[in-house]
C-alpha positions in Angstrom: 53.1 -27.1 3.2 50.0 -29.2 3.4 47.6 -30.1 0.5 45.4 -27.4 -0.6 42.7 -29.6 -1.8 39.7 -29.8 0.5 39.7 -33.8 0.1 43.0 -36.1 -0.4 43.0 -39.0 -3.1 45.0 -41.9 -2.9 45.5 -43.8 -6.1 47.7 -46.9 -7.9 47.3 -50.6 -8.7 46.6 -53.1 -6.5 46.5 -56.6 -7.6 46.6 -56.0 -11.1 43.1 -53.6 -10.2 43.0 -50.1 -10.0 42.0 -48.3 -6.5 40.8 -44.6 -6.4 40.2 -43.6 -2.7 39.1 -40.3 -1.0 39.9 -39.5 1.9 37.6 -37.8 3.9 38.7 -36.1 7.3 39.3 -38.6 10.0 41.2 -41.5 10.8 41.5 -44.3 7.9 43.3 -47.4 8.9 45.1 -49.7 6.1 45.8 -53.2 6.1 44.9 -56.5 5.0 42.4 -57.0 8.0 38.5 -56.9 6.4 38.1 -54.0 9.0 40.5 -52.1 7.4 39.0 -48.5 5.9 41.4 -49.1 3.2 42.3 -53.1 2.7 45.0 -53.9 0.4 45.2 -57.8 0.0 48.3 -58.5 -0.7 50.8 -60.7 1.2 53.4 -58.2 1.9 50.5 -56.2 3.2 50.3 -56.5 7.4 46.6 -57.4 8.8 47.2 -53.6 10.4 50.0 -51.8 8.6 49.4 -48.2 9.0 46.9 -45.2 10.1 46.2 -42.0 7.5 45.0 -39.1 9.8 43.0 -36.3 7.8 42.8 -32.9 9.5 42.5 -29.8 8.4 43.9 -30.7 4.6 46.8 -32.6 5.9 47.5 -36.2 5.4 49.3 -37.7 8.6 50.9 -40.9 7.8 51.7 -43.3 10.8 53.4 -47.2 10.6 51.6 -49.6 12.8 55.4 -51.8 13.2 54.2 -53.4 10.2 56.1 -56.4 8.9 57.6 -54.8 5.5 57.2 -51.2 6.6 55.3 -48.0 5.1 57.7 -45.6 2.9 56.8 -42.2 1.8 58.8 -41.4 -1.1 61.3 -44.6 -0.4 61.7 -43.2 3.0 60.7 -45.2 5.7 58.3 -44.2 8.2 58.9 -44.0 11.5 56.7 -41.9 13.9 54.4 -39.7 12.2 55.0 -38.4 8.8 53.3 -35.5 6.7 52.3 -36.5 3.2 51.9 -34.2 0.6 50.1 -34.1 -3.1 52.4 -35.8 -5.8 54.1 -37.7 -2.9 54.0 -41.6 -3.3 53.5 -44.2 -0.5 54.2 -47.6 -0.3 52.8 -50.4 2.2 54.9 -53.4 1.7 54.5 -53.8 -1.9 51.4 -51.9 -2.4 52.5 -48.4 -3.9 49.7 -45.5 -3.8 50.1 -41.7 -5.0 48.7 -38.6 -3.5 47.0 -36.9 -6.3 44.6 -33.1 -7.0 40.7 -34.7 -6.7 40.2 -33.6 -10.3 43.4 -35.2 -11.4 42.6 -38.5 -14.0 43.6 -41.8 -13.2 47.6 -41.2 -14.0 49.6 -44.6 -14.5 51.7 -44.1 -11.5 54.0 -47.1 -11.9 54.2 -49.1 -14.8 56.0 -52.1 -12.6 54.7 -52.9 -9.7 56.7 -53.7 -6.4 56.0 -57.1 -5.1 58.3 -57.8 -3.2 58.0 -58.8 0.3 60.5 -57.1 2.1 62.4 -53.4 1.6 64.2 -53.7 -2.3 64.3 -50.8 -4.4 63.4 -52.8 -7.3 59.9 -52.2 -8.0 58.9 -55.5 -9.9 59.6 -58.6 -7.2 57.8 -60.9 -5.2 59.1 -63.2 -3.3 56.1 -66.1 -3.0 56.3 -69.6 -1.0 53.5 -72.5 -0.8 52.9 -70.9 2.3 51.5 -67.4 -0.1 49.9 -69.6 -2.2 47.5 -71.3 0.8 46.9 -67.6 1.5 45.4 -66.9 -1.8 41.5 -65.7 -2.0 38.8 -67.7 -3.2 38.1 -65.2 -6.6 41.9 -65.6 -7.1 42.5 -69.5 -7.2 41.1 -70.0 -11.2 44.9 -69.9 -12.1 46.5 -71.5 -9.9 43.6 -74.5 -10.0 44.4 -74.2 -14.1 48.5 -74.5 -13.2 48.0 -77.7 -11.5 45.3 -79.3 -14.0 47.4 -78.6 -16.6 50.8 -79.9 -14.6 49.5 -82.4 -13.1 50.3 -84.9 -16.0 54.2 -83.8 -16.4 54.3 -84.1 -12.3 53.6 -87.5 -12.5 54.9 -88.6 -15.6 58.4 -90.7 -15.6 60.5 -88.5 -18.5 64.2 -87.8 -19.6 65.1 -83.7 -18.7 64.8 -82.7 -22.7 61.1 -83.7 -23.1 60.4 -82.1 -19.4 61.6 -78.9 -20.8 59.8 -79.0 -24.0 56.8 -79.9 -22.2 56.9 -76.9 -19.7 57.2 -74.8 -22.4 54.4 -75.8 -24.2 52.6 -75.6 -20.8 53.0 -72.3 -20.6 52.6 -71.2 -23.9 48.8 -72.3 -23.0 48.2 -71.0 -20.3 49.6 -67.1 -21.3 50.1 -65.4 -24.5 53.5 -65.5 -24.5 55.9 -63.8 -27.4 58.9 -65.4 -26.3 59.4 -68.2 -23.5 62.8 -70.0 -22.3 64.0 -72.0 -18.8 67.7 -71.6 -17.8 69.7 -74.0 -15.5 72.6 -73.7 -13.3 75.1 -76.1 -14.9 78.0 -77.8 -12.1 80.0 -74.6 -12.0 76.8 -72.4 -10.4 77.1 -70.6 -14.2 73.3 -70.2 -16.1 72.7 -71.6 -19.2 69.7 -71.6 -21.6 68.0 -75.4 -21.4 64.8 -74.7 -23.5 63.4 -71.7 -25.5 60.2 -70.9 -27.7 60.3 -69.5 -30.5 63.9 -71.6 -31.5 64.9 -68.8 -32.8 64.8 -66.5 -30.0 67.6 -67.8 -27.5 70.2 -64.6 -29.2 67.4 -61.8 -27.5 68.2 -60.7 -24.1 65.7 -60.6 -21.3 64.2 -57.9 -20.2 65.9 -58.1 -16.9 69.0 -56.2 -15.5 71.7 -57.9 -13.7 70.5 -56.9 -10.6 67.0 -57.9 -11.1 68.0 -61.3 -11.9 70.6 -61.6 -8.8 67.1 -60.5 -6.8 65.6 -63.3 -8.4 68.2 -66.2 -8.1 69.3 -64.7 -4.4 66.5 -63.7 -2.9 64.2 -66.3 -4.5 62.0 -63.7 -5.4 59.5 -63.7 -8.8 59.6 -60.4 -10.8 56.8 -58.9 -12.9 57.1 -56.1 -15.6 54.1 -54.9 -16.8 55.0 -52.0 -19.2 58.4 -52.1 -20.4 58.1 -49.4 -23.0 56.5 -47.1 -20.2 59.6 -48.2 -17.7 61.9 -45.9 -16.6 64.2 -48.6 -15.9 64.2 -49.6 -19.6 64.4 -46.0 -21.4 67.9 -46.8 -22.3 67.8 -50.7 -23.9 67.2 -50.5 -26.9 67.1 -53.9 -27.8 63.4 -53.9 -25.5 61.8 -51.2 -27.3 62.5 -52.3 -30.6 61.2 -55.6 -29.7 58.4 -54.2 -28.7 58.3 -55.9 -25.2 55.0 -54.8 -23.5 54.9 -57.1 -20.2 57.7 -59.8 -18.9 57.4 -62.2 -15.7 60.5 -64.2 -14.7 60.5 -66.7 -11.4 63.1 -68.5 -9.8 63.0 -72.2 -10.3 63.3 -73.2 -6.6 63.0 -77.0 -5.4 62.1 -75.8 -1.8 65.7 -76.1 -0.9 67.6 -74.2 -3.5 67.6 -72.4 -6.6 68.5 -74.3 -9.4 67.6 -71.7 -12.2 65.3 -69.3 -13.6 61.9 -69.7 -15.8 61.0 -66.2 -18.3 58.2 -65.4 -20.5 57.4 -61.5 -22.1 54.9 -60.6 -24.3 54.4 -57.9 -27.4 50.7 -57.7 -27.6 50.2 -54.2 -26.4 46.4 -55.2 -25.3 48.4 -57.9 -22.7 49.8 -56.8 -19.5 50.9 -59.4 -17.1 48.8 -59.0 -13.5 49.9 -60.4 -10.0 47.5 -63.3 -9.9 49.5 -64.6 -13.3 52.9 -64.0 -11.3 51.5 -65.9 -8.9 50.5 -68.7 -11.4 53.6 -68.6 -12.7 55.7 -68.8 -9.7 53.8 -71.7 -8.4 54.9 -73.4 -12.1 58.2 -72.6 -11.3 58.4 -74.5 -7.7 56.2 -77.2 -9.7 58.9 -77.5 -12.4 61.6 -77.2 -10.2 60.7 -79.9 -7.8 60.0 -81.9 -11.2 63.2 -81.0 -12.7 65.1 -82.3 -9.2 63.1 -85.3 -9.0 63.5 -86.3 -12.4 67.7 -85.7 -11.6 67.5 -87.6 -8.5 65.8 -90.5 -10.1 68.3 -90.8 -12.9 71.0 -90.5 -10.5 69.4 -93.6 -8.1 69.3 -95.7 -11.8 72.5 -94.5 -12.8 73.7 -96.1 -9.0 71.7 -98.7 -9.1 73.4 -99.5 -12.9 77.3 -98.9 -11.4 75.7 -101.4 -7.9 74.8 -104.1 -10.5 78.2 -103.9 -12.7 80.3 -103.8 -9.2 78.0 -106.5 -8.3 79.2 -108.1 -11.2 82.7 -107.3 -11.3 82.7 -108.9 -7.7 81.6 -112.2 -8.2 83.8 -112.3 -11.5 86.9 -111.3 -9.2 85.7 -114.1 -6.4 85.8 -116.3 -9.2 89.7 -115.5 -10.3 90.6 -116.2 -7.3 91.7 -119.3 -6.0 88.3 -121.4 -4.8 90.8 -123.7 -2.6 94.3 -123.2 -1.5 96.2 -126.6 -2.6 97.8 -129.2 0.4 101.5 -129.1 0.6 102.9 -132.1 1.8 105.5 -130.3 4.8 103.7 -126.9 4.8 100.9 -125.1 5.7 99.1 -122.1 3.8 96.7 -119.5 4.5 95.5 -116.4 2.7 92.3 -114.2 3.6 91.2 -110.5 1.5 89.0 -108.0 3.1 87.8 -105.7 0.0 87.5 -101.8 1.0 85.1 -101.3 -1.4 82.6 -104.3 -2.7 85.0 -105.1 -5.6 89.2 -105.0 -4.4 92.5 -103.5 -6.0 94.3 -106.4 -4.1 94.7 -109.5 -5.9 96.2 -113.2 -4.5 97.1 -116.6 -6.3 98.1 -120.2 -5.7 98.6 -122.3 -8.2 100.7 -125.9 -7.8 102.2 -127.2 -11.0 102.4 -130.3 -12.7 106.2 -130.9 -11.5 105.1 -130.1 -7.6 106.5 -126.5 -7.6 103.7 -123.7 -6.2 103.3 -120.3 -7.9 102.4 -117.8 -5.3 101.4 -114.1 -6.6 100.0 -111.1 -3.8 99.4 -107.8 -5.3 98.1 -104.1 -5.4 96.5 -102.6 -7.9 96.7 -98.5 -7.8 93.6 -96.9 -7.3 90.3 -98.0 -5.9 86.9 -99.6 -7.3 85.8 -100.3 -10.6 88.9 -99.5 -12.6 91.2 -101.1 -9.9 88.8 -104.3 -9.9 89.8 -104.7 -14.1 93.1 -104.4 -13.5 93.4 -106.6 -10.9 90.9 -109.1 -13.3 93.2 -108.4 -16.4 96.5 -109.2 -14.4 95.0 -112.4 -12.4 94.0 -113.8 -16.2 97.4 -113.2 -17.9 99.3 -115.1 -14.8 97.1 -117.9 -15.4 97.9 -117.6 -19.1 101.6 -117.6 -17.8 101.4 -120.3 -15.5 101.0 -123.2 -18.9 104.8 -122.0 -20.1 107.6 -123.2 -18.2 109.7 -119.5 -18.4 112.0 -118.4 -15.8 109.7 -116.6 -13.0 111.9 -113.3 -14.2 110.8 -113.6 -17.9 106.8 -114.2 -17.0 106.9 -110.7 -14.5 109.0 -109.2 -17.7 106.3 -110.1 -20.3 103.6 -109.2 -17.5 104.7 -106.0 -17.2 104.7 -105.3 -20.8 101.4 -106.3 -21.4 100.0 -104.1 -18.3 101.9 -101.3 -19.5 100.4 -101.7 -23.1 96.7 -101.9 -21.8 96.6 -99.6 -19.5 96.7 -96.1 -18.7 99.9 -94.5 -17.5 98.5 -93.9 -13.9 97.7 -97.6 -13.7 100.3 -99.8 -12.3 100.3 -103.3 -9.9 102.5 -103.9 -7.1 103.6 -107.9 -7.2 105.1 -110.3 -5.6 105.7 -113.6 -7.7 107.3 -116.5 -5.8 108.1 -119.6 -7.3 108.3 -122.5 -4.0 110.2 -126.0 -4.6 108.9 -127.9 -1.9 111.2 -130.4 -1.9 114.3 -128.2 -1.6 112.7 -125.7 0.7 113.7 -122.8 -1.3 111.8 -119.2 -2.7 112.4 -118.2 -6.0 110.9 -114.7 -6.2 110.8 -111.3 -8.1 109.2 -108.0 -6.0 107.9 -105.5 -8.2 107.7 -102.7 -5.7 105.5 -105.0 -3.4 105.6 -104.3 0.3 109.1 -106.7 1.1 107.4 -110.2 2.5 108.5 -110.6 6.2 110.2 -114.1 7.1 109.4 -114.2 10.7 111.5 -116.1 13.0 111.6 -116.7 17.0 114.7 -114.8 16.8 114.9 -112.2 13.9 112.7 -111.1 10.9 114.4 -111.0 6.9 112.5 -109.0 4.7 112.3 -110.2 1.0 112.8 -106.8 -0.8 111.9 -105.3 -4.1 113.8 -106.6 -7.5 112.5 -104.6 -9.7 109.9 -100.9 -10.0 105.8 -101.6 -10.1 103.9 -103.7 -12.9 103.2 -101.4 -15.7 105.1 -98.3 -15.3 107.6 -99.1 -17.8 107.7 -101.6 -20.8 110.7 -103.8 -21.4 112.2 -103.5 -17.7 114.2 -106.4 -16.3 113.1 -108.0 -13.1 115.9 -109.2 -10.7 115.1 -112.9 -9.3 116.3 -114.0 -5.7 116.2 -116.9 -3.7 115.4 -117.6 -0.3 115.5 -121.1 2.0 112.5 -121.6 4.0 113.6 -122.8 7.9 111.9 -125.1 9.6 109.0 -123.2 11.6 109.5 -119.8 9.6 106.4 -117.9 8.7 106.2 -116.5 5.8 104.7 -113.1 5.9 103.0 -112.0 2.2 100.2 -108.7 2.5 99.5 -105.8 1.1 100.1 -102.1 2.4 96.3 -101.9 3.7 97.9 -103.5 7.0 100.5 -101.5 7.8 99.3 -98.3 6.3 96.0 -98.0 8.4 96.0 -95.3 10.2 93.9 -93.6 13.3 95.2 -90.5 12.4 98.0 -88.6 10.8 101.1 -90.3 10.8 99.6 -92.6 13.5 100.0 -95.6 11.1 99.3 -99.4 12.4 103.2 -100.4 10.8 105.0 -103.8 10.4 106.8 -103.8 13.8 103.0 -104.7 15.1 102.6 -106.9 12.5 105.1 -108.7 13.7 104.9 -108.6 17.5 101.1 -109.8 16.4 102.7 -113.0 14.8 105.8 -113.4 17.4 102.5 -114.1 20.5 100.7 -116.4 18.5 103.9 -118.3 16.9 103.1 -121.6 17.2 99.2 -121.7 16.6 97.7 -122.5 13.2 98.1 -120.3 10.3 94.6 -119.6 10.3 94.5 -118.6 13.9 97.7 -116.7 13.5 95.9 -114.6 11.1 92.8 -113.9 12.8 94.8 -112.9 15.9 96.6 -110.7 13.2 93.4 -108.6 12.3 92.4 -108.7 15.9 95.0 -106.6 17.0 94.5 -104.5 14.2 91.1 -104.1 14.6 91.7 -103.0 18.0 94.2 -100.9 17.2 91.6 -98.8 15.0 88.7 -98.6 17.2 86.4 -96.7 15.4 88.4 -96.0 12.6 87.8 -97.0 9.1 90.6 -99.2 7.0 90.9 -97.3 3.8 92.4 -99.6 1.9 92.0 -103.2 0.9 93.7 -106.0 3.1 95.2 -109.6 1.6 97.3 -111.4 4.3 98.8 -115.0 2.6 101.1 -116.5 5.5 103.4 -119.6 4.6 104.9 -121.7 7.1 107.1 -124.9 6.9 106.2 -127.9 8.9 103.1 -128.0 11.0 102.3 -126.5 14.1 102.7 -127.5 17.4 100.1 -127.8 19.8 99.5 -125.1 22.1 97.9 -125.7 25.3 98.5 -122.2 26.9 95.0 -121.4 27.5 95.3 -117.5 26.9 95.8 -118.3 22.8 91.8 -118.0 22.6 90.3 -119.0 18.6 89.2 -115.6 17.5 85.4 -114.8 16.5 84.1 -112.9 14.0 86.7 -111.3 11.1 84.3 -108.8 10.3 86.6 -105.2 9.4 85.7 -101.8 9.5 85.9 -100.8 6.4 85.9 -97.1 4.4 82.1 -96.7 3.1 82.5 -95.4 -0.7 
């Protein structure tokens, strides 16, 4: 049945501003257009949204394929609809009653829906910098006072807790505000209360539902309340009406890439009702303080690098400095050794050290783990061998009292691969204990003896014994000391580089100089990777007796550049 009143009245809120229209008979068109018979300027409002046809007492209600639809009664409109006194319609956000024509202004909805898009919850926006640019001359003086009043915490270089404390206070001048607080998401996506004004206030709930806040967090979306104690939604929490919450606004605090929290304020002055341009104030705060709030973390975060860059620079140059500045000249042999750090700082450690009766300590190792903490291990063992080197123990007893005092300053994770080898020279033997080390290859033209392990890691256990052997160096052998960052890169799984190609690497360049030998050595390894990373750290020390000689096959080319790929931390 149609209306029975000779004129139709359409009546609500729109933009915090009551609207009372009559409709006259005729065609009225709404939208946010200035030709529009009924303009309703708001941006979830199309330019032209819909057409009212009058005729003969009956409102005709058609959608124009408006962006966020036309709903009579929460029913969408499609076609042409018949609208009847008491029914309510809604364009976009905008939500207008049919009422009698001698009917008073009636309070149609205490919360108004501002939420661009079809939601059932009749208190969200959703608002971008995009709706603020779109804002109306008569409706800037708030947002102009957000960003007067911001513009010094924008700029301003402060730690998080004064940033919140700040904002606070912000807004607590620029509303009238009962209660105030700003909520993070803490590493594990969970919220948790940052700030809050009055301090005493953080035990009150919100004034928001779980699903009003999951409309805020997921769809980004601002919410306003403007009479709680009026609200149907609130009828049954208590904890609001005896409060006395009149009005409540609570906005996401998106960065313009995510959320990363939520910003509330409500209100108990019953003369105070939050409108849409405050929402809109307060949501452009919110991005504000978000985009604060992120900057402020990135920056501490770049300082907080830039602090760990200058200890690993650090670390570095102490580490270069524990190692040995120049390898000593053996009358009879040659010696080489070369490290390629993963990271800027290395795990792998190397040592040569000739003593006063002409014997030569020589020490490769791998620290467990990478970076910082590997580079103080590998700095705290590389000071106690030189602490060892002034005694004149058995090379068994010095690894013995090394791996106590690892194992007593360190944690139980921690431990150091090691090879200790003690070289006489003039005898031409290897005294040497392998704590877990890779086994040293001794290459020869026609077979390869590996030196293998005595004894478990550095560190693991206290008071182990450490088994000693002895080895005589022939005439021409190489010596083959390195750590597992050779034979353990890998292009892919179980695609590992190995020791047979470590050796066949050697084997082609036998008879070149040590140094050449081990550039060839990380040539073929480099081209083994392509454009793989190495993930590990790489120290090659190669020990030969008796010098090279000359080659004149012209294929054994000097290599160029050592540079390796290395993993990028």
């Amino acid at each position: 049945m149609a209306t029975t009143t000779s004129r139709i009245i359409l009546e609500g809120m729109v933009n915090g501003r009551y609207l009372r229209r009559t409709l006259e008979s005729g065609k009225h068109e709404v939208g946010r257009t200035p030709e529009a018979d009924i303009q309703l300027m708001h941006r979830s409002v199309s330019r032209n949204h819909a057409t009212l046809v009058v005729a003969d007492g009956e409102l005709t209600v058609q959608d124009l394929e408006s962006r966020n639809g036309t709903f009579l009664n929460e029913d969408r409109v499609t076609g042409s609809v018949v609208a009847r006194q008491g029914d309510t319609l809604r364009f976009g956000a905008i939500e207008l009653k049919l009422v009698a024509e001698d009917a008073p202004w009636s309070r149609t909805a205490s919360a108004q829906n501002l939420l661009s898009g079809e939601d059932t919850l009749h208190a969200t926006t959703r608002l971008s910098w995009a709706d603020v640019k779109e804002t109306r001359a008569e409706e800037t003086s708030a947002l102009f006072q957000v960003l007067v009043e911001a513009a010094p915490l924008l700029v301003q270089h402060r730690p998080l807790e004064d940033v919140f404390e700040s904002v606070l206070g912000l807004i607590e001048r620029l509303l009238t505000v009962r209660r105030v607080l700003l909520m993070l998401y803490d590493e594990e996506r969970n919220l948790v209360m940052k700030a809050v004004r009055p301090q005493g206030s953080m035990g009150e709930r919100m004034m928001l539902s779980q699903t009003m806040m999951d409309t805020v967090i997921q769809e980004r979306s601002s919410m306003l309340v403007t009479d709680a104690q009026a609200d149907e939604r609130f009828k049954d929490r208590h904890s609001i009406v005896s409060l006395d919450v009149r009005s409540a606004m609570v906005a996401p605090l998106f960065d313009n890439e995510q959320v990363i929290g939520l910003i509330y304020a409500d209100t108990s002055d019953p003369l105070v009702r939050y409108d849409d341009n405050q929402l809109r104030a307060f949501t452009l705060l919110a991005n504000l303080i978000a985009v604060k709030i992120t900057q402020t973390n990135l920056l501490e975060q770049q300082r907080e690098k830039e602090r760990l860059a200058q200890e690993m620079a650090t670390a570095a140059r102490i580490q270069k400095s524990l190692l040995p500045a120049k390898l000593p000249q053996l009358d009879g042999y040659e010696i080489f050794a070369q490290q390629m750090p993963c990271f800027e700082t290395a795990g792998d450690l190397y040592d040569v050290e000739q003593l006063a009766n002409g014997g030569v300590e020589i020490v490769v190792g791998d620290v467990s783990g990478k970076g910082l903490g590997a580079a103080l291990l590998m700095s705290n063992v590389m000071a106690s061998l030189r602490l060892l080197y002034e005694g004149k123990d058995p090379i068994g007893h010095m690894v013995e009292r090394l791996n106590n005092q690892v194992h007593r300053s360190t944690e139980v994770t921690s431990f150091v691969t090691l090879f200790f080898g003690r070289l006489d020279p003039a005898a031409h033997t290897l005294e040497f204990v392998n704590g877990g080390h890779n086994p040293p290859l001794l290459i020869l033209p026609d077979r390869v003896e590996e030196l293998q392990a005595t004894g478990i890691p550095i560190g693991v256990m206290p008071k182990m014994p450490y088994g000693v052997q002895k080895v005589t160096l022939p005439e021409d052998g190489i010596l083959c000391i390195f750590t597992d960052g050779i034979p353990e890169a890998s292009i892919g799984e179980d695609q590992f580089y190995e020791e047979s190609r470590m050796i066949e690497s050697v084997r082609k360049r036998f008879r070149q100089p040590l140094e050449e030998i081990a550039s060839g050595m990380l040539d073929d390894l480099r081209a083994y990777l392509g454009d793989h990373e190495v993930g590990d750290d790489i120290t090659l020390l190669l020990l030969r007796r008796g010098r090279p000689k000359m080659d004149t096959d012209p294929h054994h080319a000097i290599p160029g550049d050592q540079t390796m790929p290395t993993h990028q931390g």
